[in-house]
C-alpha atoms as an extended CHARMM CRD file, in Angstrom:
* protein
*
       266  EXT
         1         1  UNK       CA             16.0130000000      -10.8630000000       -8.4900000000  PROA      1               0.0000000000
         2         2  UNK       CA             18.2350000000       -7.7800000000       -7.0810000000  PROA      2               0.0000000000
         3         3  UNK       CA             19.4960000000       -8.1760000000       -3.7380000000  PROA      3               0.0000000000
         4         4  UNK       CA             17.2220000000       -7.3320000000       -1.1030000000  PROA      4               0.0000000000
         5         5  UNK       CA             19.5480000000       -4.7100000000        0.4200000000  PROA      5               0.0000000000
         6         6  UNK       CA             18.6240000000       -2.6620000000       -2.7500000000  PROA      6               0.0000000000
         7         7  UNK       CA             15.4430000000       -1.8110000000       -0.7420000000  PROA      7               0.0000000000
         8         8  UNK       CA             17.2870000000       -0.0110000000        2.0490000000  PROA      8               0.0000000000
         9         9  UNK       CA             17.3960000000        2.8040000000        0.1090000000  PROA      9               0.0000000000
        10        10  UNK       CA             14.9380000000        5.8180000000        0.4460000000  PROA      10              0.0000000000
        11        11  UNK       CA             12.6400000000        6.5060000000       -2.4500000000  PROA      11              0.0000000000
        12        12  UNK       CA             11.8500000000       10.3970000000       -2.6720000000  PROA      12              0.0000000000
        13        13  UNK       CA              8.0750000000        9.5810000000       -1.0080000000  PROA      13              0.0000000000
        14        14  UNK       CA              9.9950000000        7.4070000000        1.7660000000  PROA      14              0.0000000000
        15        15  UNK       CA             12.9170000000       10.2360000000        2.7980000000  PROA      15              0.0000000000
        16        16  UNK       CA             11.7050000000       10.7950000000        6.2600000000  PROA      16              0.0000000000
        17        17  UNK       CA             13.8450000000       14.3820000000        6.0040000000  PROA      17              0.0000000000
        18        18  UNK       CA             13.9410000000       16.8200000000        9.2590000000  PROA      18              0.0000000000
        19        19  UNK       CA             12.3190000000       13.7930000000       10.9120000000  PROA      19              0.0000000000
        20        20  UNK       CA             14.8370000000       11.4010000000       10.9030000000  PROA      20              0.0000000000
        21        21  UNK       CA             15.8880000000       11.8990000000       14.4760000000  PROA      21              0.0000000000
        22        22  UNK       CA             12.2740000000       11.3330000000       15.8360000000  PROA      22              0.0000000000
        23        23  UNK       CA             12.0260000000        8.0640000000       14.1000000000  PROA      23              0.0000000000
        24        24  UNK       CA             15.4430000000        6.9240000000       15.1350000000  PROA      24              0.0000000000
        25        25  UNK       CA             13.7710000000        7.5150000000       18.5830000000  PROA      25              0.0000000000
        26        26  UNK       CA             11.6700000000        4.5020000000       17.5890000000  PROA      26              0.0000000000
        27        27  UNK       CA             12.1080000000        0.6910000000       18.5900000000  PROA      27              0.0000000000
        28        28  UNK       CA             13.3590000000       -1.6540000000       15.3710000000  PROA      28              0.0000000000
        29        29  UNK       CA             11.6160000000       -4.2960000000       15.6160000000  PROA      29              0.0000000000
        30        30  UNK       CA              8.5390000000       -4.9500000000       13.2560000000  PROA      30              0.0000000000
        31        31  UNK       CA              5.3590000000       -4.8280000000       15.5100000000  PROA      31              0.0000000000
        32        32  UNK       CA              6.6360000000       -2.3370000000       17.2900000000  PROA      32              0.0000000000
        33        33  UNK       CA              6.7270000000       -0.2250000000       14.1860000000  PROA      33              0.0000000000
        34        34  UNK       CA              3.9840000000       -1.2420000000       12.6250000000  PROA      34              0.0000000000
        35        35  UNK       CA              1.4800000000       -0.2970000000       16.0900000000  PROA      35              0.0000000000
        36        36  UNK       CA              3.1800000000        3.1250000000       16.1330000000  PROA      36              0.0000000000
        37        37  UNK       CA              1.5810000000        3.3770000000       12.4100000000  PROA      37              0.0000000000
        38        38  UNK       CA             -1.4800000000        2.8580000000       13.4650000000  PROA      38              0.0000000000
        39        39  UNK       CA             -1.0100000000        4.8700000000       16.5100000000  PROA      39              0.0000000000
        40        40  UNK       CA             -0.8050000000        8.1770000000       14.2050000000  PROA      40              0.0000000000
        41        41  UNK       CA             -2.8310000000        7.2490000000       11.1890000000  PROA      41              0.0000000000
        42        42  UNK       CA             -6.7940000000        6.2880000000       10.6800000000  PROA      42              0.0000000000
        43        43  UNK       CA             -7.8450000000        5.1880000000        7.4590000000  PROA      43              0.0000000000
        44        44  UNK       CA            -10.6400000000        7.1210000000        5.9850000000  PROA      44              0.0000000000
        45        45  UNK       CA            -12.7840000000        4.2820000000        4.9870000000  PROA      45              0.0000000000
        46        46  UNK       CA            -13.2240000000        2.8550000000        8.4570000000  PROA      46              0.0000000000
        47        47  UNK       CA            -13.6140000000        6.0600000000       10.1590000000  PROA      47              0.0000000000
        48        48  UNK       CA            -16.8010000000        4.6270000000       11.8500000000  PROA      48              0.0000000000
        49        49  UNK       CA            -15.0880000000        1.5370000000       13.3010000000  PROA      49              0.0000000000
        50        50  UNK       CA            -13.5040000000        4.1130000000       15.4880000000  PROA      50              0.0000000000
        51        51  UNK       CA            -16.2750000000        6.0220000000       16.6970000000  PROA      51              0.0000000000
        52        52  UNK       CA            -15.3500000000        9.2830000000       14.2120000000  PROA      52              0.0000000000
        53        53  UNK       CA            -18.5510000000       10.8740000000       12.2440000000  PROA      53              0.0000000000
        54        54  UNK       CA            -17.3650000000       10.6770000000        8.6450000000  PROA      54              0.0000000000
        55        55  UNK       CA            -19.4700000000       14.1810000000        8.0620000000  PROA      55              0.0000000000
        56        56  UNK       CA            -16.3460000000       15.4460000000       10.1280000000  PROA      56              0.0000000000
        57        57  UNK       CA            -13.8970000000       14.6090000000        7.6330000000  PROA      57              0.0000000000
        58        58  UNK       CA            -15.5640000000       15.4180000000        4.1630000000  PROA      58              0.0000000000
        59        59  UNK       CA            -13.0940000000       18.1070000000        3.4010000000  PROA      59              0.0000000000
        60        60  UNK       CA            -10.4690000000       16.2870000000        4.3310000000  PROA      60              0.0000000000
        61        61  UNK       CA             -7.3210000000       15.8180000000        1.5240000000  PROA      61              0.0000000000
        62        62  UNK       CA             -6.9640000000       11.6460000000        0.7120000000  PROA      62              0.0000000000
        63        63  UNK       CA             -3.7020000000       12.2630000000       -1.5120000000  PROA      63              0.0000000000
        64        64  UNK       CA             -0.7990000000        9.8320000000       -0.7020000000  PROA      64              0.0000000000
        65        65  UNK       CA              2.3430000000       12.0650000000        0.5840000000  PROA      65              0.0000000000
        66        66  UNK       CA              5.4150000000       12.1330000000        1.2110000000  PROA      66              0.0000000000
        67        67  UNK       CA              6.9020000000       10.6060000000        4.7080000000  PROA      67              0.0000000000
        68        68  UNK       CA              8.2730000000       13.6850000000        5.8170000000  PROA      68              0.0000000000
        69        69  UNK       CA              5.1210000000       15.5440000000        4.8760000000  PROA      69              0.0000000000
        70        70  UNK       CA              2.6850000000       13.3210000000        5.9620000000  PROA      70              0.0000000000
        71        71  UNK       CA              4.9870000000       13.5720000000        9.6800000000  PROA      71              0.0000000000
        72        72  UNK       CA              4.7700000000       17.3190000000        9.6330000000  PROA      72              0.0000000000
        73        73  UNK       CA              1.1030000000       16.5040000000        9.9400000000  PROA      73              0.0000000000
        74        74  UNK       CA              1.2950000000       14.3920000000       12.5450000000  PROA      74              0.0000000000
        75        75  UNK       CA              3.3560000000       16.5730000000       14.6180000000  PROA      75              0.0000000000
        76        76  UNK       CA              0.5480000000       19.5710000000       13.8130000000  PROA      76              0.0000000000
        77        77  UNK       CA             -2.0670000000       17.6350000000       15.3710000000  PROA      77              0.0000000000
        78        78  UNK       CA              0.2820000000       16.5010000000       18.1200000000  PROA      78              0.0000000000
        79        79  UNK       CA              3.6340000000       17.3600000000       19.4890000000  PROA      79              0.0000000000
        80        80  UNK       CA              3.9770000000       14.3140000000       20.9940000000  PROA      80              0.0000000000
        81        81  UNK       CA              6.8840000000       11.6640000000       19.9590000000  PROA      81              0.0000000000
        82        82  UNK       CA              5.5970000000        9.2710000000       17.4570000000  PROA      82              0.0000000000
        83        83  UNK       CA              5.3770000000        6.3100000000       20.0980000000  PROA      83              0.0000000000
        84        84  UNK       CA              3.0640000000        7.9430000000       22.2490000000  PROA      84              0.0000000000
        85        85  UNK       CA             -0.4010000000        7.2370000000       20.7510000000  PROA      85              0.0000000000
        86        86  UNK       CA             -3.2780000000        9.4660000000       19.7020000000  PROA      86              0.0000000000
        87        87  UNK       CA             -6.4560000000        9.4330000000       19.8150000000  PROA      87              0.0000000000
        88        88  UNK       CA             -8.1640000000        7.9530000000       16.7240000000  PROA      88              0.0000000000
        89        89  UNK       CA             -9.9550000000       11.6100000000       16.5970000000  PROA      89              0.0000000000
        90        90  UNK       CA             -5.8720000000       13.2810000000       16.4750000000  PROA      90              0.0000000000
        91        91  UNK       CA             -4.7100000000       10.6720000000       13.7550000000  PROA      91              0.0000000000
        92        92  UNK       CA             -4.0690000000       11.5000000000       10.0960000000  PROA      92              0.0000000000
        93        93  UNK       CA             -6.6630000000       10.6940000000        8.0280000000  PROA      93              0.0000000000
        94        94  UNK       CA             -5.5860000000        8.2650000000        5.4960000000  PROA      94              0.0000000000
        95        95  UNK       CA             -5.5200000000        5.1890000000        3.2120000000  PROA      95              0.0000000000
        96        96  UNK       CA             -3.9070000000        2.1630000000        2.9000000000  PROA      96              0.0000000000
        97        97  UNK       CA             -1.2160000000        3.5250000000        0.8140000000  PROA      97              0.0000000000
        98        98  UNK       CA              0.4950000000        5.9680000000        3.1760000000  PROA      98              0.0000000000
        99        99  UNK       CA              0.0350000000        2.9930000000        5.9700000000  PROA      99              0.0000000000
       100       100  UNK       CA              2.1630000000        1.0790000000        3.4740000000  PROA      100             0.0000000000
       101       101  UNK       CA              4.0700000000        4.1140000000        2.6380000000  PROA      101             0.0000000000
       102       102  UNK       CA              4.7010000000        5.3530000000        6.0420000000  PROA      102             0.0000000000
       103       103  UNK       CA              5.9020000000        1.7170000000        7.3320000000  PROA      103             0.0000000000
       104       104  UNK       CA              8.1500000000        1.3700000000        4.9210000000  PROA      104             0.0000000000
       105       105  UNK       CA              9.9340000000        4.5560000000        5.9750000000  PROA      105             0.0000000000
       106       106  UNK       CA             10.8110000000        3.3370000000        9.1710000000  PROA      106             0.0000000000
       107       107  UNK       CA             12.0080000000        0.0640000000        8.3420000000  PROA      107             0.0000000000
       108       108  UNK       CA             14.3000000000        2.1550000000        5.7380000000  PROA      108             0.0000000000
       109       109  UNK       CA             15.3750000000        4.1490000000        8.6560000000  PROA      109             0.0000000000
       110       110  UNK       CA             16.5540000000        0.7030000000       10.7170000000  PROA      110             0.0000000000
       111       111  UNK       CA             18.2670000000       -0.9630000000        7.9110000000  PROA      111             0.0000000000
       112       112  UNK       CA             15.2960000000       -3.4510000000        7.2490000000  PROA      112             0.0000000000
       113       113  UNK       CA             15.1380000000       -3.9770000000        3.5190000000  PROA      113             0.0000000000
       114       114  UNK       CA             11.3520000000       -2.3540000000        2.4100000000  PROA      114             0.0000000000
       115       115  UNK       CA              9.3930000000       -1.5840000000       -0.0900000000  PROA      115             0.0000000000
       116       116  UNK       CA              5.7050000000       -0.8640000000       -0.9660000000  PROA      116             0.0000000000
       117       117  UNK       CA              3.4160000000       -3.9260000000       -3.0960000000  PROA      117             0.0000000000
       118       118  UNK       CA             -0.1630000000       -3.0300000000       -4.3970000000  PROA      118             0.0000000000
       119       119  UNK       CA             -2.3960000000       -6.1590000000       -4.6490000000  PROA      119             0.0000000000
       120       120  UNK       CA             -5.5250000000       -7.2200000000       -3.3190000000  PROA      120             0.0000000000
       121       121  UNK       CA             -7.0610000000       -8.2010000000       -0.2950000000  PROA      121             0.0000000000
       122       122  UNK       CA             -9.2420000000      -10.8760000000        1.1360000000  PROA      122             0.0000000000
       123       123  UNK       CA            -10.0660000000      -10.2730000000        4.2180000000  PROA      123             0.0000000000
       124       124  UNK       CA            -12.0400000000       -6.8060000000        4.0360000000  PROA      124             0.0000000000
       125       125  UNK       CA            -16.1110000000       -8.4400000000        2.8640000000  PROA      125             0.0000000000
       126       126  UNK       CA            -15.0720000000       -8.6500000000       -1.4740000000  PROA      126             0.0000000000
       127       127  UNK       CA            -13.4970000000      -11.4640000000       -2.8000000000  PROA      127             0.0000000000
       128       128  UNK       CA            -10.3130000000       -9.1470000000       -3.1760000000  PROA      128             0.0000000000
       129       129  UNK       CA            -10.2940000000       -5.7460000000       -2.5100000000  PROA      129             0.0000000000
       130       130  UNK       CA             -8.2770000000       -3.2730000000       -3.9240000000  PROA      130             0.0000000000
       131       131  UNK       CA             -5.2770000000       -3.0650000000       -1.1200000000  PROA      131             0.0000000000
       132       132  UNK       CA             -1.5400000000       -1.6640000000       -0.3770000000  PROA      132             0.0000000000
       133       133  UNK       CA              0.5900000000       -2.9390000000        2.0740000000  PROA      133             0.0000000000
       134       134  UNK       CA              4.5540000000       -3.1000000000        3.4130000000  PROA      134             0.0000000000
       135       135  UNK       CA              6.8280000000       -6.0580000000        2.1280000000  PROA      135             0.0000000000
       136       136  UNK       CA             10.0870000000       -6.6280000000        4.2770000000  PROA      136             0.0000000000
       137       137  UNK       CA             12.8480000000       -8.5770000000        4.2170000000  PROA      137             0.0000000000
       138       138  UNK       CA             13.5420000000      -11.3150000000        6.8060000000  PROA      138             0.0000000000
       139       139  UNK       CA             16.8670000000      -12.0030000000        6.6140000000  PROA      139             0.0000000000
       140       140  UNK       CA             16.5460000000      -14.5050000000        9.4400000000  PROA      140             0.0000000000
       141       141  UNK       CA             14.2090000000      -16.3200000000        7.3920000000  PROA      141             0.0000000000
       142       142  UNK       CA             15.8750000000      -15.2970000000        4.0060000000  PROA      142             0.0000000000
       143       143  UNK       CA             12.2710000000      -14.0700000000        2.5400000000  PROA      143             0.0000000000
       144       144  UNK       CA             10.1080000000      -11.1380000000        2.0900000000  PROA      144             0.0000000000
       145       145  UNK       CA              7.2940000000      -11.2310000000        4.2770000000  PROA      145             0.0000000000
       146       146  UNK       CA              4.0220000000       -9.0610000000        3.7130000000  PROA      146             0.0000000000
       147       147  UNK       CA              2.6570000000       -6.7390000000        6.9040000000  PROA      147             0.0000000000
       148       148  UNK       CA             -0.4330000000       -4.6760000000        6.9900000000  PROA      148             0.0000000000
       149       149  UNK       CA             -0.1480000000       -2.0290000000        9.1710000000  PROA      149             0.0000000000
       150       150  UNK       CA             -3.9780000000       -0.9760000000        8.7940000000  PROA      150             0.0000000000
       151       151  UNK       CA             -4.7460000000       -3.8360000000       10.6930000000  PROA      151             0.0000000000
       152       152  UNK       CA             -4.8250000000       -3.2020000000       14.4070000000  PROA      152             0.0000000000
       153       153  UNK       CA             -7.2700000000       -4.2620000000       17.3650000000  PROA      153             0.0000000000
       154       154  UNK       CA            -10.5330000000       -2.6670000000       16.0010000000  PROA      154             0.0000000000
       155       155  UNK       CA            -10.1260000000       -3.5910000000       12.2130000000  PROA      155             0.0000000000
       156       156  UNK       CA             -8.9540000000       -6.8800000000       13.5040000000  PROA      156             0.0000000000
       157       157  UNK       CA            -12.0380000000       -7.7980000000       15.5730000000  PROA      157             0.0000000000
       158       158  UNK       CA            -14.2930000000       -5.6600000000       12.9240000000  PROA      158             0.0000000000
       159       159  UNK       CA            -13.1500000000       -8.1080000000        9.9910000000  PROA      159             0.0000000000
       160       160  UNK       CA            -12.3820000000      -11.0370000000       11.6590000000  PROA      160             0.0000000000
       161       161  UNK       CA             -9.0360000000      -11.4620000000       10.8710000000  PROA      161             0.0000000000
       162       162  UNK       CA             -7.3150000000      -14.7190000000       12.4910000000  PROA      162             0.0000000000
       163       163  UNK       CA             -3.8260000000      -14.2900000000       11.4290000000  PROA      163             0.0000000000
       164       164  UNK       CA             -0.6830000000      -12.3800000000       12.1910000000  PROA      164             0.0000000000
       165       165  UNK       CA             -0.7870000000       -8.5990000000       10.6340000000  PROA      165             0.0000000000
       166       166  UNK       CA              3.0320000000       -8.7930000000       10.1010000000  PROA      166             0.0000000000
       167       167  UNK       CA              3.1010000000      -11.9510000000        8.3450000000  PROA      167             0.0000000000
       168       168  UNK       CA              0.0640000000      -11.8070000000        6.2540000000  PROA      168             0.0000000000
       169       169  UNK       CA             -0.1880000000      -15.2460000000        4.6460000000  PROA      169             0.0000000000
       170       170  UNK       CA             -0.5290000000      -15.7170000000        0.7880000000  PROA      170             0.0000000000
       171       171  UNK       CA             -4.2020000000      -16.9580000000        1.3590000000  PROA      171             0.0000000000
       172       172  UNK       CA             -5.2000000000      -13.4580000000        2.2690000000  PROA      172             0.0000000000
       173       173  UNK       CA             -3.2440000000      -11.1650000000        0.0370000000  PROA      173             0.0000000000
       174       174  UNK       CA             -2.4730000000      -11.5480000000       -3.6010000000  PROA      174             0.0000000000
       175       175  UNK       CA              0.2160000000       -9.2410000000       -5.3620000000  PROA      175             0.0000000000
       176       176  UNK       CA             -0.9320000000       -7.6910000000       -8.3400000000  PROA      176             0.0000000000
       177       177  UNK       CA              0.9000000000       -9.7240000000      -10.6180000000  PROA      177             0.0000000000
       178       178  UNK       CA             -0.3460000000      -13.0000000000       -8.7140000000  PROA      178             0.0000000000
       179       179  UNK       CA             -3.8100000000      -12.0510000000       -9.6880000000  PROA      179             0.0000000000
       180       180  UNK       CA             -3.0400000000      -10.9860000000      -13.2150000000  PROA      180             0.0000000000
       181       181  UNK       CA             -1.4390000000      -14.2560000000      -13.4770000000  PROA      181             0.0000000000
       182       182  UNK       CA             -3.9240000000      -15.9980000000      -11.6300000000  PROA      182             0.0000000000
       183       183  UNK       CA             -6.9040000000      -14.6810000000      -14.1090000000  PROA      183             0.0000000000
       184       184  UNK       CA             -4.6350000000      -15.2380000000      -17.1320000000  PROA      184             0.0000000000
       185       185  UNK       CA             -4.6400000000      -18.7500000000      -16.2060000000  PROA      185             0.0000000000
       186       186  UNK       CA             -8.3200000000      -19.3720000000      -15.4980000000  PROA      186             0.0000000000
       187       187  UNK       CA             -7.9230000000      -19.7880000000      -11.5440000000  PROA      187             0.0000000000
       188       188  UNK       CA             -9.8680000000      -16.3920000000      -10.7760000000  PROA      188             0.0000000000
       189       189  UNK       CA            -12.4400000000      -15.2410000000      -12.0180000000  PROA      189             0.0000000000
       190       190  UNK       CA            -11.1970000000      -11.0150000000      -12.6630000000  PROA      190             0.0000000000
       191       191  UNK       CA            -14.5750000000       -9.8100000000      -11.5820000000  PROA      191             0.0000000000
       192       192  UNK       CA            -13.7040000000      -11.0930000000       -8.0330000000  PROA      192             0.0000000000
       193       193  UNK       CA            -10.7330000000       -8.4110000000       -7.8910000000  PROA      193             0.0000000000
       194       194  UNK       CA            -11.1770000000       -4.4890000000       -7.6940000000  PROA      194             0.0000000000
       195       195  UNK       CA            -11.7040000000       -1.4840000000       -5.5730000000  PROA      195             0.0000000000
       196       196  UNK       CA            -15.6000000000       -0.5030000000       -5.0920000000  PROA      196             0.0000000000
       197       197  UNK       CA            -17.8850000000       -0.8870000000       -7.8810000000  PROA      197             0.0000000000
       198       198  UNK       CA            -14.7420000000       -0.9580000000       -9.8160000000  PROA      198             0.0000000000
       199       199  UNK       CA            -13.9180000000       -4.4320000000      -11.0150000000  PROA      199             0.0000000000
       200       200  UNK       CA            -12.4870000000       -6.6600000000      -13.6930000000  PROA      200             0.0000000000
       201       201  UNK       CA             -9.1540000000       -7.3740000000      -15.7090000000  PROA      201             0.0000000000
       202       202  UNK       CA             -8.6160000000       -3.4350000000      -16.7450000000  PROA      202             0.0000000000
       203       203  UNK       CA             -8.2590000000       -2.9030000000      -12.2580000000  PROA      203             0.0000000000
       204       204  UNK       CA             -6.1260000000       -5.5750000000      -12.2000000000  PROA      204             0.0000000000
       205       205  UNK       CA             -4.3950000000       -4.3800000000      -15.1540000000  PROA      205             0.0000000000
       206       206  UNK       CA             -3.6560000000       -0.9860000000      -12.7290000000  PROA      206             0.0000000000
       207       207  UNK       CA             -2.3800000000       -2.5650000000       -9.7180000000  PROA      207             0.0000000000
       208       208  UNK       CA             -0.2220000000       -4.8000000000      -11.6950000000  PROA      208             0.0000000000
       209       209  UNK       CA              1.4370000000       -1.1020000000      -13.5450000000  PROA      209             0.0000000000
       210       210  UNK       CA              1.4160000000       -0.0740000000       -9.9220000000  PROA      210             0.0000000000
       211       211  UNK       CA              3.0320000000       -2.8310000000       -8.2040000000  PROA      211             0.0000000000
       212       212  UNK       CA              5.8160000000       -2.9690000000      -10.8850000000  PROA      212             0.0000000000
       213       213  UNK       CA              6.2900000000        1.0690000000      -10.2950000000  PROA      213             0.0000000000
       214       214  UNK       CA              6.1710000000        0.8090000000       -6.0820000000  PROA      214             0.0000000000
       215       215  UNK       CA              9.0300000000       -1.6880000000       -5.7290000000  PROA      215             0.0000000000
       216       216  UNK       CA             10.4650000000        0.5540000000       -8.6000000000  PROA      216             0.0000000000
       217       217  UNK       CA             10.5840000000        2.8930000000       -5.7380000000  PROA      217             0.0000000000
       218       218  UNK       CA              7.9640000000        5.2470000000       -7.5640000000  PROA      218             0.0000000000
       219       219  UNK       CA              5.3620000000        4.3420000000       -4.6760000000  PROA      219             0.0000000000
       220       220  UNK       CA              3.0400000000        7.0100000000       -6.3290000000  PROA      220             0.0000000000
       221       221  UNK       CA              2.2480000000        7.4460000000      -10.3830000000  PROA      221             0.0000000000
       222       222  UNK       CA             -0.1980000000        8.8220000000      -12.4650000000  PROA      222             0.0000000000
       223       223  UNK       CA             -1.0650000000        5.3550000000      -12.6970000000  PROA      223             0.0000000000
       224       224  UNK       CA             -3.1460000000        6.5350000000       -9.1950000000  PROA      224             0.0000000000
       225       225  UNK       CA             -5.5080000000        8.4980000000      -11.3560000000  PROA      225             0.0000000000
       226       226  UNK       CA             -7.4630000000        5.8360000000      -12.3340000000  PROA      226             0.0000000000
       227       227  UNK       CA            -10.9410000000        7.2420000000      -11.6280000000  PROA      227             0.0000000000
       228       228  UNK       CA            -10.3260000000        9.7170000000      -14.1020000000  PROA      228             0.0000000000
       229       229  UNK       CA            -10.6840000000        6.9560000000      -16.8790000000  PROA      229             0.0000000000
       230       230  UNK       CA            -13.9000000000        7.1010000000      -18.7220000000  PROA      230             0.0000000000
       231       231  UNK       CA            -15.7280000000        3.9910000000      -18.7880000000  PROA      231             0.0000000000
       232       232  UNK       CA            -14.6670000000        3.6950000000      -22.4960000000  PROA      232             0.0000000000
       233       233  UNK       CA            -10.8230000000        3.5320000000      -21.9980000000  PROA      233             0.0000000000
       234       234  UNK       CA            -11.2270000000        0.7480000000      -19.2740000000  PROA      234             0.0000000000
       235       235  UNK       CA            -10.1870000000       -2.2580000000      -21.4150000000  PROA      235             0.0000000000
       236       236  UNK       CA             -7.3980000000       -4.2590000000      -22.2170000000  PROA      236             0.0000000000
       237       237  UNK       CA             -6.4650000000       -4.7440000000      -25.8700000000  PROA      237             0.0000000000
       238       238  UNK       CA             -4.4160000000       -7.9770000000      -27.0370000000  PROA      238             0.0000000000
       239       239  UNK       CA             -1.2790000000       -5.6550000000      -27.6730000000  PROA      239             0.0000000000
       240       240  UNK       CA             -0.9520000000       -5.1880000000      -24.0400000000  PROA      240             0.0000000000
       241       241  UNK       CA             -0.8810000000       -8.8030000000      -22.7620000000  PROA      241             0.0000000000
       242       242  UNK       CA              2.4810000000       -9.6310000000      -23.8240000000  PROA      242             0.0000000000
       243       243  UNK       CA              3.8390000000       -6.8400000000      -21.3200000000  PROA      243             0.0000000000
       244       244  UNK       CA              1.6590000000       -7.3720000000      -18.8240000000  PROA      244             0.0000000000
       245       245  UNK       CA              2.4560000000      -10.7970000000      -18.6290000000  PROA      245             0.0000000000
       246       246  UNK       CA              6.1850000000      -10.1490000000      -18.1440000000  PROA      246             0.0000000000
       247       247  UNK       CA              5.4520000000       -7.1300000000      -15.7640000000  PROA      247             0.0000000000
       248       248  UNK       CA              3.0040000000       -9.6850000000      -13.7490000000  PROA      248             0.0000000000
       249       249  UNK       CA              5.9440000000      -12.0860000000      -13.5940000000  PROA      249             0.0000000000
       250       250  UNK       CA              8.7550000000      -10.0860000000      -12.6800000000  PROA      250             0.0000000000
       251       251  UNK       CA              7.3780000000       -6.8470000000      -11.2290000000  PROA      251             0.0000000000
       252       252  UNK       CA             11.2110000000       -5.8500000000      -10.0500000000  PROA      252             0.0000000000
       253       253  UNK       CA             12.3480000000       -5.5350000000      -13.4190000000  PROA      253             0.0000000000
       254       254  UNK       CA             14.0060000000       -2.3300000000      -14.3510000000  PROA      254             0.0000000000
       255       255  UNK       CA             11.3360000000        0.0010000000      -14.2440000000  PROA      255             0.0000000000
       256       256  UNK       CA              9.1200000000        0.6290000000      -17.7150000000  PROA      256             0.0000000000
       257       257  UNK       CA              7.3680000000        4.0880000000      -17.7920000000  PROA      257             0.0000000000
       258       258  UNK       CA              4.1170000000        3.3810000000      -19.3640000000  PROA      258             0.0000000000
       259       259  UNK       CA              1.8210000000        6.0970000000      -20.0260000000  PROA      259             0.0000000000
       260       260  UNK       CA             -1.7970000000        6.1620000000      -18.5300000000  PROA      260             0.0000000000
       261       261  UNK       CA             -3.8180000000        4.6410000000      -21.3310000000  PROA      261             0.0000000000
       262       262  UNK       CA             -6.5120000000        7.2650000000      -20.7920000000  PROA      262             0.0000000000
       263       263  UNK       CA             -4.0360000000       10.0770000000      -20.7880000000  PROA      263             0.0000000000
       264       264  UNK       CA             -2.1980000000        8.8500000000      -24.6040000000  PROA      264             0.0000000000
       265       265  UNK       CA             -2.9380000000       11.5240000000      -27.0150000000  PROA      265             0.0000000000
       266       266  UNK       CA             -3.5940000000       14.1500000000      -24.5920000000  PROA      266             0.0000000000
């Protein structure tokens, strides 16, 4: 495994840019971070959980961006410094991937080892949802710990959720390659695992690709495009096990490009 210092450096969607300063301004430690993430974002799934009329936000753009971009957003809505908190109504409208995204950014900025991990989730109603969150090195501990920044007060009391957001325990979030490896070896079932109406080992198959990108420090790839795949090209042939099984098992591996299967030929 490469040292986890490796993760100190920026990726080109965690560069925080002209905004370095202002997050300097910020405290280091890890809930202290994490609340001033959900201080400025609001995920656009659970706009109603904070009293926002999803009709409001219709138009609104869900692409994952940049740090520095997605700041100069922030700052548009509100001047304020990043630790003073907004309204959920003056929050970015997001998804779990710039929470992730966003997080990691700051720990970068305070020399706390980071990176992004796409998995799946068990504490949002499915079995395991489709989910992004921040992995960080404790180098008290000597470990990488998980933290979902999504989860504050209201999503907390909303889902029930007992445990700590910045140590989310392995009972409640499986890596991508934990549930490939999970399915390969009859201990899930891979309809229990996808995002929406979306299920089965061909989503697994995606988060897996984008797990092994993300601590790649390629936090987005076309790999995100998934909806665009027609029902037809959402498989997985025998060919493709071999690497997936390696990729599932050692998703820090140099990084493999691997072309969209519903983009080859195109």
């Amino acid at each position: 495994m490469p040292n986890p210092e490796h993760w100190l450096r920026h990726s080109r969607m965690s560069d925080l840019g002209a905004y370095i300063d202002a997050v300097g301004a910020l405290p280091a430690d890890i809930r202290g971070l994490a609340g001033i993430v959900q201080g400025i974002l609001v995920h656009e799934a659970w706009l109603g959980a904070y009293d926002l009329d999803e009709r409001d936000y219709r138009n609104v753009a869900r692409a994952t961006l940049p740090a520095a971009e997605r700041l100069s957003r922030v700052f548009e809505r509100d001047s304020r410094p990043l630790q003073c908190r907004r309204r959920p109504d003056r929050r970015e409208v997001t998804t779990c991937q710039d929470f992730a995204l966003l997080l990691c950014a700051f720990f970068r900025s305070k020399q706390i080892p980071s990176r992004v991990r796409c998995g799946f989730a068990a504490y949002f109603g499915k079995p395991w949802e489709d989910h992004w969150v921040c992995e960080y090195w404790d180098r008290q501990g000597r470990q990488w710990r998980l933290c979902d920044p999504q989860l504050d007060d209201v999503l907390r009391e909303r889902c029930v959720i007992g445990f700590d957001p910045i140590a989310v325990p392995c009972n409640a979030f499986m890596l991508a390659g934990q549930a490939w490896l999970a399915c390969r070896d009859a201990k899930a079932d891979p309809g229990d695992f996808g995002h929406g109406d979306v299920t089965g080992a061909w989503f697994v198959k995606i988060n897996v690709v984008r797990d092994h990108y993300a601590v790649n420090n390629r936090e987005t790839s076309a790999w995100d495009s998934w909806r665009a795949a027609p029902s037809s090209r959402r498989v997985v042939s025998e060919r493709e096990t071999v690497l997936l099984d390696d990729l599932a098992a050692r998703p820090d591996q140099e990084l493999i490009d691997i072309t969209p299967d519903w983009r080859e030929g195109a």
